[in-house]
C-alpha positions as CSV (number, residue, x, y, z in Angstrom):
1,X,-18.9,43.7,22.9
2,X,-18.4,47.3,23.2
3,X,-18.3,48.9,26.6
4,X,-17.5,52.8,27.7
5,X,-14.1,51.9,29.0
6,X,-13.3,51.7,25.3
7,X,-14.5,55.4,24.5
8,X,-18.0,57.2,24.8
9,X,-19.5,56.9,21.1
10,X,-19.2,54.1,18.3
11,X,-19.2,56.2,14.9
12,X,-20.2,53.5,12.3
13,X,-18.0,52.5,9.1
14,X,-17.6,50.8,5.8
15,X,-16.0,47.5,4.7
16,X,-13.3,48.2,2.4
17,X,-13.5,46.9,-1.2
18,X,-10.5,48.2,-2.6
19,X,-7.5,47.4,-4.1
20,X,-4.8,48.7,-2.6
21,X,-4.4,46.9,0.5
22,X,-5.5,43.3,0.0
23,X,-5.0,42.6,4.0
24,X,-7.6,45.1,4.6
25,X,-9.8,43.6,1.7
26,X,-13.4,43.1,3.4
27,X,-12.9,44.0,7.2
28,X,-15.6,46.3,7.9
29,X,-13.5,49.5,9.7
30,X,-15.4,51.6,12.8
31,X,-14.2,54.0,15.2
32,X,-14.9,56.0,18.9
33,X,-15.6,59.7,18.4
34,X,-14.0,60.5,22.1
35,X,-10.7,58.2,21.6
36,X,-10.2,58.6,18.3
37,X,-9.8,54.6,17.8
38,X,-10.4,52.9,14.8
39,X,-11.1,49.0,15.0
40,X,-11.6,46.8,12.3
41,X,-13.5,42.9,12.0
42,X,-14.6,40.3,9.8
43,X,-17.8,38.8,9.6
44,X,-17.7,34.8,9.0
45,X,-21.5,32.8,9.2
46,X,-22.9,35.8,10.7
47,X,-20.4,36.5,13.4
48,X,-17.9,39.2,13.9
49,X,-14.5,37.8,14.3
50,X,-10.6,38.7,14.0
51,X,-11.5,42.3,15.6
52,X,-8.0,44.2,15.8
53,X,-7.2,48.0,16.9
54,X,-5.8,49.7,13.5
55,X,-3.0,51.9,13.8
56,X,-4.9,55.2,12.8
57,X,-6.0,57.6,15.8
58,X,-8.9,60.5,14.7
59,X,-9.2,63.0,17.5
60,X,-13.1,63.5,17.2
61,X,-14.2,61.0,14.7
62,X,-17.6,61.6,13.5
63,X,-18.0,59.8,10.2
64,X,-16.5,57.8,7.5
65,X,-16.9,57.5,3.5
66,X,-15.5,55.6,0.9
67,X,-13.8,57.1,-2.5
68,X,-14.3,55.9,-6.1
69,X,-11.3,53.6,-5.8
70,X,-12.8,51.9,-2.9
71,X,-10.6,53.8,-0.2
72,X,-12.1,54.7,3.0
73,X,-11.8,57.8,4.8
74,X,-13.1,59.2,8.0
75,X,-13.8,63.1,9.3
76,X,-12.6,64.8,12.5
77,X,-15.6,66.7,13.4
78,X,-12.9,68.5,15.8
79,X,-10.5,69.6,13.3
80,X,-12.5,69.6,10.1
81,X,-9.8,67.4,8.4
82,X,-10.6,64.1,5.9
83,X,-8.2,61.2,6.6
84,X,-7.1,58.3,4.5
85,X,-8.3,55.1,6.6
86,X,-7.1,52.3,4.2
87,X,-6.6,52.3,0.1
């Protein structure tokens, strides 16, 4: 459950596929644009489960993407920079 006392906005994300970080291999990574949070989860039968706070912080996140290599990324709409989520 996601409630305002945890921020103002849910800015959706990706699951990461890559390589480079096996722990992060298939958590499906999301964020609040006004606290700059980034959670993470996996989904088992259907149900999100192990949801943990990452250690990243995006002043203004408004999107994410993923890179050829399966890395993700997300986009301060604030300061106009691209950040390396995970990969």
């Amino acid at each position: 459950m996601y409630s305002h006392e945890k921020g103002c906005s849910v800015t959706g994300g990706y699951v990461y596929r890559g390589r480079a970080a096996p722990a992060a291999f298939g958590r499906y990574f999301f964020g609040d644009l006004c606290s700059g949070t980034i959670w993470s989860l996996r989904v088992e039968n259907g149900r999100a489960v192990d949801q943990r706070t990452e250690s990243s912080r995006i002043g203004q996140l408004s999107s994410f993407g993923e890179g050829p290599d399966g890395a993700l990324y997300a986009v301060s709409v604030g300061s106009g920079s691209l950040f390396r989520v995970v990969g």
